[in-house]
C-alpha positions, -999 to +999 in steps of 0.1 A: +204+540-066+227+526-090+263+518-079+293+529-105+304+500-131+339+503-113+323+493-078+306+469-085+334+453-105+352+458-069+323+443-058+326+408-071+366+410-082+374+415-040+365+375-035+384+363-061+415+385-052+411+374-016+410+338-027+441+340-048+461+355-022+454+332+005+464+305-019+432+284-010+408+283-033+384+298-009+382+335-001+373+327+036+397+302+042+432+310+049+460+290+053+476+290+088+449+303+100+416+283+116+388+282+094+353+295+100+342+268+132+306+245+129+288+219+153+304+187+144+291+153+158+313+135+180+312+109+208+305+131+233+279+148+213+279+178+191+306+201+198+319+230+181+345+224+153+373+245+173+372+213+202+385+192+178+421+206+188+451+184+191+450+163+162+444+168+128+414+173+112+398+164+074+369+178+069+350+169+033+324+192+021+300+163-003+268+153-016+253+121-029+245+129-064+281+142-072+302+113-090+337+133-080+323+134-041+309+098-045+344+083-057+368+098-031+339+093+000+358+057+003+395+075+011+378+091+044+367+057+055+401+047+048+417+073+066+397+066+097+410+026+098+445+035+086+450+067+114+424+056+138+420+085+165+451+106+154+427+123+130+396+134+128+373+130+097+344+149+094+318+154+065+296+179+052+266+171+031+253+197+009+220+210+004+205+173+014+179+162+037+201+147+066+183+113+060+193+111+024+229+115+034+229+091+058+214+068+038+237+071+014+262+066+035+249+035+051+244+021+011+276+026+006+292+010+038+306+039+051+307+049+085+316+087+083+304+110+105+283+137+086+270+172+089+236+185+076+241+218+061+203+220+046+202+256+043+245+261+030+257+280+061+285+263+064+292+267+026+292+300+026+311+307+060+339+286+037+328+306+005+328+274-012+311+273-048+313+236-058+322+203-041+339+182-035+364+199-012+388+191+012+401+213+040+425+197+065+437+212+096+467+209+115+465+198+158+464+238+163+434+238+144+446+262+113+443+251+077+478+235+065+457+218+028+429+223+008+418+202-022+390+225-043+372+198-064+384+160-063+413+147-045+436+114-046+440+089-021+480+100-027+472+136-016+451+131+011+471+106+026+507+136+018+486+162+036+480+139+069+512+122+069+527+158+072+507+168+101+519+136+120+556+137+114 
């Protein structure tokens, strides 16, 4: 059965509509609200995303053979020595084997804690369609910034320095 042109225009218009209004970028991201939660790696193990409460949290969605997601990999390692445990930095490797990640990581002298996401779950919970991107959260755990493509050492550094004033 064939759906009517004007439904299927609905169809794949809805997303973009939903993305615009949010203001995000990302249709299933919303400011002020949390986004969609994941196993992170911490130091007491994995835990889920939402645990992460009571500081701010970067998250950067990656992979190694992007040059834009290769340049600004360094400002996350910066963050982490210039905020030290008042934020959280997480990444998210795309579409990788986990080892190649983290060797690309360790190549690069960056000690980042990543996340796998072999088979783009957590892509598509965030509806994201290229990388890099940025999504930081506020202590509450809701979105308060979200960089679609590459950012600056300037605005990542903005968006954290707002969630600690």
């Amino acid at each position: 059965m064939r759906m009517p042109a004007e439904k299927v225009g609905v169809k794949f218009l809805a997303p973009l509509v939903l993305a615009i209004a949010t203001g995000t970028g990302l249709a299933n991201v919303h400011y002020g609200a949390p986004p969609p939660d994941f196993q992170v790696p911490t130091r007491q193990g994995s835990q889920p995303l939402s645990a992460l409460r009571g500081k701010p949290v970067v998250i950067n969605f990656w992979a190694s053979w992007c040059p834009p997601c290769t340049t600004e990999l360094p400002y996350f390692e910066r963050l982490k020595a210039q905020y030290g445990d008042r934020v959280a930095v997480i990444t998210v490797d795309w579409n990788e084997e986990p080892a190649t990640a983290q060797q690309y990581l360790r190549a690069q002298h960056l000690d980042l804690p990543v996340v796998s996401d072999r088979q783009s779950r957590i892509y598509s919970a965030y509806s994201l369609t290229e990388v890099p991107d940025t999504v930081v959260l506020d202590a509450e755990g809701n979105v308060s910034y979200v960089s679609v493509g590459g950012l600056s050492w300037d605005e990542l550094q903005t968006a954290v320095d707002r969630l600690l004033q």
